[in-house]
N, C-alpha and C positions, 0 to 999 in steps of 0.2 A: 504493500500500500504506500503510496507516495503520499504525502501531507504539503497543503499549499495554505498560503494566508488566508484570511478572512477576509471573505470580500469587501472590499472597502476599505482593509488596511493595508497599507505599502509597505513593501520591505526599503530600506533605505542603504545604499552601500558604492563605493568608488564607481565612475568618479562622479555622480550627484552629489553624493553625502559632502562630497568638499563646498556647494557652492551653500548649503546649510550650515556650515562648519564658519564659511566667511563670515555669512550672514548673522549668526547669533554671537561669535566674535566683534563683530563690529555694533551691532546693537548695545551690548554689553559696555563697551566704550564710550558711545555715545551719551548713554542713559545714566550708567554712573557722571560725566561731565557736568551733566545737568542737576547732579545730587539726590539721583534715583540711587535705593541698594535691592539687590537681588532678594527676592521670596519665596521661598518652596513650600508649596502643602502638597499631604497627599492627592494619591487619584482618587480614592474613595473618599467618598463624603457621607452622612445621611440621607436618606433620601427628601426628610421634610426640607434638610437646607435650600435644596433648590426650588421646591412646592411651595415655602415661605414666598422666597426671595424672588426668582424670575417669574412666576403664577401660573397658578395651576391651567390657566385658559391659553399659554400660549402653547404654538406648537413643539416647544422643545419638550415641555413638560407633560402634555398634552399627550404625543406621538412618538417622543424620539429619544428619551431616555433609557440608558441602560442598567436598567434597577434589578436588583434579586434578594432573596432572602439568607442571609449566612446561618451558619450553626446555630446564633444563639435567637433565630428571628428575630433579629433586625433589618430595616431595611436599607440596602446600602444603593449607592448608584456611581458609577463610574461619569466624572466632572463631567459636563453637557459644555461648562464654559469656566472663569475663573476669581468673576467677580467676590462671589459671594462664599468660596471658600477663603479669602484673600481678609473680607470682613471678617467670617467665624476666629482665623487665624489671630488677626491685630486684636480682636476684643480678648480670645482667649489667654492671650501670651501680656496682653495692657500693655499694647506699644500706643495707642494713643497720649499722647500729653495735651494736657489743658493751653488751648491759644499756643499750639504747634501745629502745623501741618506736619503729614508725613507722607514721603514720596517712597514708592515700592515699585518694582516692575519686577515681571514675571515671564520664563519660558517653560512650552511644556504639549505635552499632546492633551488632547478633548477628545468626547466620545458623543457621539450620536448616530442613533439609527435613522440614518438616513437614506433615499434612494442614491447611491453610489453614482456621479458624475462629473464632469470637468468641474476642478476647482471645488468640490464637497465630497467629500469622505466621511466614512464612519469616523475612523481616527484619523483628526487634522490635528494642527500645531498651531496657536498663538503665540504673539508675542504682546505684553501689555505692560499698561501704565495704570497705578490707580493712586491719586493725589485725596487722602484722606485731612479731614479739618478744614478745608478750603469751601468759600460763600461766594465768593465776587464773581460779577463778569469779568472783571481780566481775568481771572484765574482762568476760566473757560475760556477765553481767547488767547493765553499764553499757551495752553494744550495745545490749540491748535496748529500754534506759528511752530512750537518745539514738531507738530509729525510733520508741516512743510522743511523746516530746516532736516530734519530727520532723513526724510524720502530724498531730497535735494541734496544732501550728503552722500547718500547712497548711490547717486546717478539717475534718481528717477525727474524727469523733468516734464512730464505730459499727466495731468491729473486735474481732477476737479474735488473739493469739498463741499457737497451739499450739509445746508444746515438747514434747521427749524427749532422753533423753539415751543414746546407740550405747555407754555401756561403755567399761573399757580395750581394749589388745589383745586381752588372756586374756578375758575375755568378750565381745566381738566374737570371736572363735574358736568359744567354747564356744557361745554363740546359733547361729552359722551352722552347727556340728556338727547343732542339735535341729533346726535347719529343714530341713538338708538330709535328714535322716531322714523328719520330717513329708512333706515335700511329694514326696519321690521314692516314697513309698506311696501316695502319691494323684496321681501324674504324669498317669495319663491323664484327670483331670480339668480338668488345664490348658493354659491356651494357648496355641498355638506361639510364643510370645514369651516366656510364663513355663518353658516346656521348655526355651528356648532360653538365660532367666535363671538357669534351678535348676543348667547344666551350669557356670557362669562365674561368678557371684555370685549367690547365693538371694539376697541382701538385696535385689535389684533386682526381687525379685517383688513386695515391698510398694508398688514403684511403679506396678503392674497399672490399670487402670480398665477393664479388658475383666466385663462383669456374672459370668462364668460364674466366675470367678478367687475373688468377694468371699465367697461362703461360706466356701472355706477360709483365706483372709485371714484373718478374722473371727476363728475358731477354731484359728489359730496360736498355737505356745508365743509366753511372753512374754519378752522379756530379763532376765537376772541380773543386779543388774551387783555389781560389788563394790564392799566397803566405804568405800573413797575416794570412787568413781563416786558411789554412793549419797548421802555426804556431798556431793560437791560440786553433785549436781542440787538436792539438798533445800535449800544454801546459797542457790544461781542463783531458785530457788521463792519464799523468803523475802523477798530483794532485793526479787522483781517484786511481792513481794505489801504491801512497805513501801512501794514508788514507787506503790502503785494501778495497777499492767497489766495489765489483760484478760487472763487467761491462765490455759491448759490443757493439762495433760498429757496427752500422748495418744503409747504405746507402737508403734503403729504408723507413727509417722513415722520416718523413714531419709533421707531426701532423694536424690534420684537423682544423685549426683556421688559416685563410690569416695574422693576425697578427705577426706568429713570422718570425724573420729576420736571424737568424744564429745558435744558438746553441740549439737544442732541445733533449728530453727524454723522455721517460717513462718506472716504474718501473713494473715490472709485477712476480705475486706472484704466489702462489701454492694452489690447490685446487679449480680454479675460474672456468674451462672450458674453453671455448671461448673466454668470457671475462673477460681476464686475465690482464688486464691493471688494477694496483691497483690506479696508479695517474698519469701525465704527465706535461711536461709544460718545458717552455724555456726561450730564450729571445726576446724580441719583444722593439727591437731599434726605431720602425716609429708609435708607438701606438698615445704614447701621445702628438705627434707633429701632427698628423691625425686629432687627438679631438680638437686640438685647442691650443695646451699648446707647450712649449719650445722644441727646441731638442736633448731630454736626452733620455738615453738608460734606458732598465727595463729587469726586468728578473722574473720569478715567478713559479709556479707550485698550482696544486687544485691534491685535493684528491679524489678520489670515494668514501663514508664515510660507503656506504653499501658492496661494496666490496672489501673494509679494512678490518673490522667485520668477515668479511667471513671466509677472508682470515687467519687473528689472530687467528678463530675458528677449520680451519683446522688444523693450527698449534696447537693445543692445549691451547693456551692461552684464557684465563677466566678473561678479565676486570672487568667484571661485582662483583667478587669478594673486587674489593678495594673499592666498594659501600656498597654490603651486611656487608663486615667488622667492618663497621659503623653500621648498624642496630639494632634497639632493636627490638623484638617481643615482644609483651605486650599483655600477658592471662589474659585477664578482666574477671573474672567469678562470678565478682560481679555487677548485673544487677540493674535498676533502674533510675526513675527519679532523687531521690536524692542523685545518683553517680554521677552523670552529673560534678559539678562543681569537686570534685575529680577527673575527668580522665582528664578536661581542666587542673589540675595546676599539672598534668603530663603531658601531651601534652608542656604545657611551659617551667617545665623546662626540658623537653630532648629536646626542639630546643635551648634553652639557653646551653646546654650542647652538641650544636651542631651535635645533635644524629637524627638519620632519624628512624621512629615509623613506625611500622605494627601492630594495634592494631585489635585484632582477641575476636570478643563477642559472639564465638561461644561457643554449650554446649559441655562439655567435659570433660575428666580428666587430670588432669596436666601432666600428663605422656602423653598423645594425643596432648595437644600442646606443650611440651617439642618435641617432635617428629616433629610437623609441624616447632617451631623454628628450628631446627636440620636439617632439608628438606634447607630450604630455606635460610641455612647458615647465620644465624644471630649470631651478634659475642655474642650479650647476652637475657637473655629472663627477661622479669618485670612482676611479676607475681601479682597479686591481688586477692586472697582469701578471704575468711569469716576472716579468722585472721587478714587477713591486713588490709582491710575496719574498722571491729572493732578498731584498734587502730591508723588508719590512716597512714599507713606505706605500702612500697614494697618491693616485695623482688627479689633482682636483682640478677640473677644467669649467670655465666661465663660459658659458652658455650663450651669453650674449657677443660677446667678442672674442673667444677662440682661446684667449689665454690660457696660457695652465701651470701647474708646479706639481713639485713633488718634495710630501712632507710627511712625518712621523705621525701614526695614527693618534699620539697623546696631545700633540699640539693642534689637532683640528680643532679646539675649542675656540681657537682664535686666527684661524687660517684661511677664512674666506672673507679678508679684509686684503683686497690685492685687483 
């Protein structure tokens, strides 16, 4: 019997894994600059965490979670997303402080049962931000300018940010009062899924892509919002329109998580198809007072980390280059048991020399893997012949301009400075 993945989950391995490997490399970089620090929770959560937190009416919770019963019946569910693990974690552990913000970001796979297709997977990968303690419209218009500078660091340069903004409470009430009127008069023109939204949250019908749904989408009332609201979208507007961001309003976004409360976005890129959302995310003022914790306002965004990739890919940009850069290829074509310990105290010092190895003990001529280095963009190639094994030496050759030498395997740690 031969055993394959689960559909919908990817195996990931050379040379893809290198342009994920730049990617969250560089994010990392980035994100701490900004005075972001890395978060990890588990994959397993409760299941109520997410039934609280994103609601029971949308379609993640609805449809597409991977829930089961463990030993001791409980019910557990593998992350759908990573908001609301990110809250359980800060309240549990009291990383909140009084009149601090806290900046976290986070990498990691997600789980949902979904129909398997370009750009959506069972298991995909986020990359996110979640700024805890934070109220203002700049705060929400600096998120935005940090994933412009972000992507724009990255190489990506063709993008749009739609935004909108859900309203206080009192208008979030009073919009879903008009929809629910709207749409329960024209119920039987919708879809057992938007029938199944209009009884639990209307606003979960704007999340619809079923065709039959978009006419009356289209022709949905619009949101009110009030005069604060109003003020502080037009404030967030301005921001983005001093930094230079791509950016449009568009009343029809909601974003499919019950959690956010007022200003929300997503950015969507070029080359994706359908699924052109490359990340999204807002503000959710009622999260962490929901779980349990004080009532302080938040704000955040996650990334689609696969159709990011993609999307950089359309655009021409090549991450995976500031990995191979670092590279040695190393032509072993000198075989044997008693090479053994010779290729370990090369092996040592190119990780002491902080150098990532492709050592290749295939037969060949140095011109064939001269060639395979050269394929695979390797910024230098360590060559080990009958000469160097004889005198215990290699010979390191620059890739880009032909140069080379030949030097003791203990002094590679400092030998591709030449």
């Amino acid at each position: 019997m031969r055993f394959q993945s689960v559909k919908g989950m990817d195996d990931l391995f050379f040379p893809e894994v290198e342009k994920w490997q730049a990617l969250e490399q560089k994010s990392r970089i980035f994100l701490e600059a900004y005075g972001f620090r890395e978060i990890r929770t588990p994959i397993l959560e409760s299941t109520e965490l997410f039934a609280r937190s994103i609601g029971e009416a949308s379609d993640i919770v609805h449809k597409e979670m991977y829930t089961f019963k463990d030993r001791g019946d409980r019910s557990l569910t593998l992350r759908p997303e990573m908001t609301a693990g990110v809250v359980r974690a800060v309240l549990e552990h009291h990383l909140l402080k009084e009149n601090e913000p806290l900046f976290v970001y986070y990498l990691g796979p997600m789980f949902r049962a979904e129909r398997p297709q370009a750009g959506r997977k069972r298991q995909f990968h986020q990359i996110g931000v979640e700024t805890l303690n934070t109220h203002s419209a700049m705060n929400d218009a600096e998120l935005v300018v940090l994933i412009k500078n972000y992507l724009e660091w990255l190489g990506l340069k063709k993008y749009v940010v739609k935004i909108n903004h859900l309203g206080s409470p009192e208008d979030r009430k009073q919009f879903s009062l008009e929809l629910n009127q709207y749409f329960t008069k024209n119920q039987s023109k919708l879809c057992t899924d938007c029938q199944y939204r209009l009884s639990r949250n209307v606003l979960r019908i704007f999340d619809c892509k079923t065709d039959s749904c978009q006419p009356l989408i289209e022709q949905a009332p619009k949101p009110k919002l009030s005069d604060q609201a109003k003020s502080d979208f037009d404030k967030i507007s301005s921001l983005l329109k001093d930094a230079k961001v791509p950016f449009k309003a568009e009343s029809k976004l909601v974003r499919g998580l019950d959690y956010y409360t007022g200003f929300v976005f997503e950015v969507i890129g070029e080359g994706l198809g359908t699924q052109d959302a490359i990340l999204a995310g807002g503000r959710y003022d009622s999260l962490i007072h929901d779980l349990g914790g004080p009532q302080v306002g938040a704000s955040g965004f996650s990334i689609g980390t696969e159709r990011l990739l993609a999307s950089l890919e359309a655009a021409g940009v090549h991450l995976e280059e500031s990995i191979l850069n670092d590279t040695v290829y190393v032509a072993a074509l000198v075989h044997g048991e008693e090479t053994c310990g010779f290729y370990r105290a090369v092996a040592q010092a190119l990780a002491e020399a902080g150098k990532r190895a492709h050592f290749s003990f295939s037969q060949g001529s140095i011109s064939n893997h001269l060639g395979r280095a050269s394929k695979m963009k390797a910024a230098f190639a360590l060559i080990v012949g009958d000469d160097e094994w004889k005198a215990k030496e290699v010979t390191i050759k620059k890739m880009a301009s032909g140069t080379q030498k030949r030097i003791k395997p203990e002094h590679l740690s400092k030998g591709f400075d030449f």
